[in-house]
N, C-alpha and C positions, 0 to 999 in steps of 0.2 A: 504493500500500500504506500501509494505515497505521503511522505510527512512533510506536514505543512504547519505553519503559526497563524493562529488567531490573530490578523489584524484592524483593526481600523481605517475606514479608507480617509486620505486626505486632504479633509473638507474642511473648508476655515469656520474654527468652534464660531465666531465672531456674528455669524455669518447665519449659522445654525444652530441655535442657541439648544434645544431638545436634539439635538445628536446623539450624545452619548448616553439618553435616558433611551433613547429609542433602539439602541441598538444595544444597548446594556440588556432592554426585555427581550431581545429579540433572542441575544446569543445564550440567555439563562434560562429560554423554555424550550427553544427547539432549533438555536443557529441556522437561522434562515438569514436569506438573505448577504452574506457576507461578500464581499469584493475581494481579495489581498491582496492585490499585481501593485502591491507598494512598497515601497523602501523603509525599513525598521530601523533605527536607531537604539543601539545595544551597549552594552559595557565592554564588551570585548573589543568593539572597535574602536572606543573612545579611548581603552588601557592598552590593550596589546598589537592587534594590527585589525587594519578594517574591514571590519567582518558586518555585513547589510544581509538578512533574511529580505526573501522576492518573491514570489508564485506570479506565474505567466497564468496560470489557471484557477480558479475558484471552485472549489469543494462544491459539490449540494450539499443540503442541512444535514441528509444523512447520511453522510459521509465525515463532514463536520462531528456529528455527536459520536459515532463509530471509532472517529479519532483519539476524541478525548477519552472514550472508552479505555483504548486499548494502548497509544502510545505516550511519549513521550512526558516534559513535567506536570502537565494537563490533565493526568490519569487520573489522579486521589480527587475521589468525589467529598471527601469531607476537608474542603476548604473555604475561605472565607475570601471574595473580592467585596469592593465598594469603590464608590466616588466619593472623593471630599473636596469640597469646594471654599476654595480660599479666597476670601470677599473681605474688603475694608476699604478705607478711606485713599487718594493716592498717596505715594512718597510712603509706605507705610512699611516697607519691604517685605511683600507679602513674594517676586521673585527671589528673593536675597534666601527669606526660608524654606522654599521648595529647592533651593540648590544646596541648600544646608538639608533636610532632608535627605532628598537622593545623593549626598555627597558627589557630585557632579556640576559642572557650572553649565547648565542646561539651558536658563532662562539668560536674556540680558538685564542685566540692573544697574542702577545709574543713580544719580543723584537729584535727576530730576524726575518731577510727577507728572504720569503717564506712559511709563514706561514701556509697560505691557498694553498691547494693541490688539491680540488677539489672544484666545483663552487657551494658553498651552496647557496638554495634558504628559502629565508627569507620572511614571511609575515606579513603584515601589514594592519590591518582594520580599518577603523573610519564609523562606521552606521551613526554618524552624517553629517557625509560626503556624505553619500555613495559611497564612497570609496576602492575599495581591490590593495593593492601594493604586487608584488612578485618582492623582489629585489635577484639581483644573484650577490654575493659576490665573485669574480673571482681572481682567481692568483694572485701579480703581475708579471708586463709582464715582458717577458727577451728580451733583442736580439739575443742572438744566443743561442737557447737553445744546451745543452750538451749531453744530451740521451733523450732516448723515453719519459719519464715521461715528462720530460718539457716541448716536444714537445705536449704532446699531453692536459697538462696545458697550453699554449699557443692556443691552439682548442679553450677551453672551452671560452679564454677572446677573439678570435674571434667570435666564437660563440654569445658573449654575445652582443658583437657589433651587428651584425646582430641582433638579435632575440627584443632586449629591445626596446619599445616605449619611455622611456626617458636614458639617458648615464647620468652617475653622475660620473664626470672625479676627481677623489682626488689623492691633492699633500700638498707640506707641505711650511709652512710660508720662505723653504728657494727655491722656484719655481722649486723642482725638476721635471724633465720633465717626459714625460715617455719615457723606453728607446728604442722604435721602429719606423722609418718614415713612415713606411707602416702603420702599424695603425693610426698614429698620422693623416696622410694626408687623412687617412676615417674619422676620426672625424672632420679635418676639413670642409671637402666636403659632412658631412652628412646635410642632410635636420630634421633629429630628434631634437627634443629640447637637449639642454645640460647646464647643470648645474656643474660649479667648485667649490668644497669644498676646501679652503686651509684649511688642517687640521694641529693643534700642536702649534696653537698660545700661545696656556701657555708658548713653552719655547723659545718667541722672547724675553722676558728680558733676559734670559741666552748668546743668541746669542749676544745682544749687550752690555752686560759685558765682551763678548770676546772681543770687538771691532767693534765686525760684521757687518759692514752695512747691516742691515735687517729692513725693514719697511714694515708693511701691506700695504700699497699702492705702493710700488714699484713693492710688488708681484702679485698685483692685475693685474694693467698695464700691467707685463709680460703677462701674461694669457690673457688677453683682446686681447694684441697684437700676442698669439698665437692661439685663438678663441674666433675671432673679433662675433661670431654670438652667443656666449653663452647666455643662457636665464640670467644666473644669479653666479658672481661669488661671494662666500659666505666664509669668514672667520669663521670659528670657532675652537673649541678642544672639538671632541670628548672622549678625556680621561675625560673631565670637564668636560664632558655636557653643555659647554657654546655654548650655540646658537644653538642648536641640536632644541630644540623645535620649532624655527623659518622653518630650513629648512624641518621639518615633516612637518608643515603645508601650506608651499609651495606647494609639493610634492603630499599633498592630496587635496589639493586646497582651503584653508578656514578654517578657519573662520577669514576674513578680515586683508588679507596677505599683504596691504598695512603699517596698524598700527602694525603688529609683524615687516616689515624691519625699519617704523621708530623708535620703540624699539632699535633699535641697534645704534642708535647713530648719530653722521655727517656721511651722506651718502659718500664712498670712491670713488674716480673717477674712472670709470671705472667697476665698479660692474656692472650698468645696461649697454646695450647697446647704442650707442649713440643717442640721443633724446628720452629716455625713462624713464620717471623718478621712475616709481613703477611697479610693478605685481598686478593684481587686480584677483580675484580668478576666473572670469570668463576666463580669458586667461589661469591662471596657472590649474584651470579642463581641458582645451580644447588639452591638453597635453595626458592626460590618457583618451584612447578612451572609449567608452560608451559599454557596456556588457550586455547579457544577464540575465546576475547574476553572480554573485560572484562565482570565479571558487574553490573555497576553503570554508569550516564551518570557522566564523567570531572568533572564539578561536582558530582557528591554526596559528603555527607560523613557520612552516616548513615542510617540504613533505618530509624530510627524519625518518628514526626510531631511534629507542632507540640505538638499534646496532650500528648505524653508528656515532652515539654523544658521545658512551662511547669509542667506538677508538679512535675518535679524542681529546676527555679527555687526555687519556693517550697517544698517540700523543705531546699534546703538553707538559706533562708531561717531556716525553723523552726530547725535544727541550728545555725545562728550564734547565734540571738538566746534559747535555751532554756537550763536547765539541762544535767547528764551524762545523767541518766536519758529525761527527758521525751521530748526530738526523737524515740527509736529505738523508743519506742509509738506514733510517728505515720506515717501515709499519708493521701496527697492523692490527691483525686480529682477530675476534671474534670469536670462537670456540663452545662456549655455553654460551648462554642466558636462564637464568632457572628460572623465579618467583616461588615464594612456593605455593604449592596446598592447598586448603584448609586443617587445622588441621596440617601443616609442621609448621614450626619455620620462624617464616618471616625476611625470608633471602633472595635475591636476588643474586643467584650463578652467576659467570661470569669467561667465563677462556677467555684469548687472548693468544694469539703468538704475538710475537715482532721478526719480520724477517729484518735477515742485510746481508750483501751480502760478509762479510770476516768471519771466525772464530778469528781475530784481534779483529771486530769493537763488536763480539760476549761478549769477553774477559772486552771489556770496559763497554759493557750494564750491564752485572753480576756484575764487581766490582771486591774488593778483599775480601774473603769468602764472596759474595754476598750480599755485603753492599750497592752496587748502585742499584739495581734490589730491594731490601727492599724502599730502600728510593724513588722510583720513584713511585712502588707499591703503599706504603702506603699513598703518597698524591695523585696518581688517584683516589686510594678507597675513601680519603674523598670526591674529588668535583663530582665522582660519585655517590654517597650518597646524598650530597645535588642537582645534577641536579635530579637524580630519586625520593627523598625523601622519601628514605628507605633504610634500611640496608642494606650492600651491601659484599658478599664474594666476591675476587676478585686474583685470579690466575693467576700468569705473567708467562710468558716460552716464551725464546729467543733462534732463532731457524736460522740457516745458511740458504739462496736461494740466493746463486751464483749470483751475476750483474741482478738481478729483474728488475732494472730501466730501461734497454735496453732493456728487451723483450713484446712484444704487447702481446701473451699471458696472462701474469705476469699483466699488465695493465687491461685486461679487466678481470681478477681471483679477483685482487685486490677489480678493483671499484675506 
């Protein structure tokens, strides 16, 4: 029989905001429907040499469940997948923790808010767990979005609400909220578990060298008092990695998730819910519902491709190296992906477009004699090189499309 992986086809979450609830039901009663003539992104390729799962063919359903039957990590029918959707305010570094997560730098993250544009989904395996998490790295939200784009960024972090078995609400040690009532008042009337990450503790000394009254416990409190039914609300820094390993095994349930929160120290009032004093891993499994098998091969760490990782590269490129305004009228487009054929020169060809919507904001991308267009080039090509870990040709061209952000067209060309 041929062995194949459960993938995802590569449709912009943004775009399609119930994706992955619909395909989540599909593949957990009778895998119909499934595509996989996609390129997977895996840990083997990201660590040792690049290794992409492909099918030119697509399984029927029953052939699909046969699989999971009988081969490969997808056998043991007593496993647990879910979706966890991570929603908050911008600037909040809700990519910062799903790369701290999957210990991979997967998402781009930046210093400025809006980073994430489309709802990356990120995965997460523990066999010893038995375990598969798909978390969807969504937006931050806005309240009144401006054009089509945001609007339809805004879908995806409804979307995300809807579709995720657990919501992982992240804000930062100064209680920024999120800034919608309408979502806010679903999260507090949902029945799903939810978990609060105050993320950016490392720079509460800085806050209170300003003066700032800022305390972990005040923040806490806030948040308890704005989602009195949270499973669990959880300080950490994801820049640091401090505490990151605690709420992974929250999340996946074990290994004796009581002794990882007394690791953290005097328990803060208001972390747990009231009369509760730990999580024992049997409640925190009882969160991520029980599967079939594993909807994804236990080395993937993403259902999107190569293509769509090396725009966002350069993406955030742009964003580091541009003005406030410029970066968020830009979208990269990838034109040719070219690995070398056997007996070529192992070079990895790549051209993109960089489309902005003035011949002004055109002027600023170039530079003067094309000094900013070098500079932004030449450090996508390295972190492209090291995500692909190979040499990498890399060809920029910046290219005028008129107001793109307002046209649905334009949105669904983009992805």
């Amino acid at each position: 029989m041929m062995k194949w992986h459960l993938l995802l086809p590569n449709i912009a979450l943004a775009f399609i905001p119930n994706k992955h609830a619909t395909l989540n039901y599909q593949l957990r009663k009778d895998f119909e429907g499934i595509n996989s003539d996609v390129l997977l992104i895996d840990r083997l390729h990201l660590h040792q040499k690049r290794r992409l799962y492909s099918n030119s063919s697509s399984p029927t359903s029953s052939e699909a469940a046969e699989e999971i039957e009988e081969e490969g990590s997808n056998k043991n029918n007593n496993v647990r997948f879910g979706y966890v959707g991570i929603i908050g305010a911008p600037n909040m570094g809700k990519s910062t923790l799903l790369n701290a997560l999957l210990e991979e730098n997967l998402c781009i993250a930046t210093s400025k808010p809006q980073t994430t544009r489309h709802a990356i989904l990120g995965i997460l395996t523990s066999e010893e767990q038995k375990c598969q998490l798909a978390f969807l790295d969504t937006p931050g939200v806005i309240q009144d979005p401006s054009y089509k784009l945001q609007e339809n960024m805004m879908e995806a972090v409804k979307g995300a609400v809807v579709d995720s078995d657990v919501l992982m609400v992240v804000t930062d040690v100064f209680s920024t909220a999120i800034p919608s009532d309408k979502l806010f008042q679903k999260l507090q009337s949902t029945d799903k578990p939810i978990i609060v990450v105050i993320n950016k503790i490392d720079l509460l000394e800085n806050a209170q060298a300003k003066d700032e009254t800022y305390t972990l416990e005040e923040a806490v409190l806030k948040w308890r008092a704005f989602l009195p039914d949270a499973q669990l609300i959880l300080p950490l820094s994801a820049a640091q990695k401090l505490h990151v390993d605690v709420l992974r095994k929250v999340l996946l349930g074990g290994d004796d998730i009581p002794a990882s929160l007394r690791s953290l120290g005097r328990p803060l009032n208001g972390a747990l819910p009231p009369g509760v004093n730990t999580i024992d891993d049997n409640t925190a499994q009882s969160w991520i519902p029980s599967s079939p098998g594993y909807l994804y091969d236990v080395d993937s760490i993403s259902d999107s491709n190569e293509r769509f990782f090396c725009s966002e590269i350069v993406r955030g490129c742009l964003l580091e190296s541009l003005g406030k305004e410029v970066p968020y009228c830009c979208e990269v487009q990838i034109v040719e992906f070219r690995e070398p054929r056997e007996g070529e020169k192992q070079v990895t060809k790549i051209s993109a477009n960089i489309l902005v919507e003035r011949n002004s904001q055109k002027g600023i991308v170039i530079g003067t004699k094309g000094a900013k267009i070098r500079e932004i080039g030449s450090e996508a090509r390295k972190r492209i090189q090291e995500f692909l870990q190979c040499k990498v040709f890399l060809d920029l061209s910046v290219k005028v499309d008129k107001d793109w952000r307002t046209k649905e067209d334009k949105m669904k060309e983009f992805g």
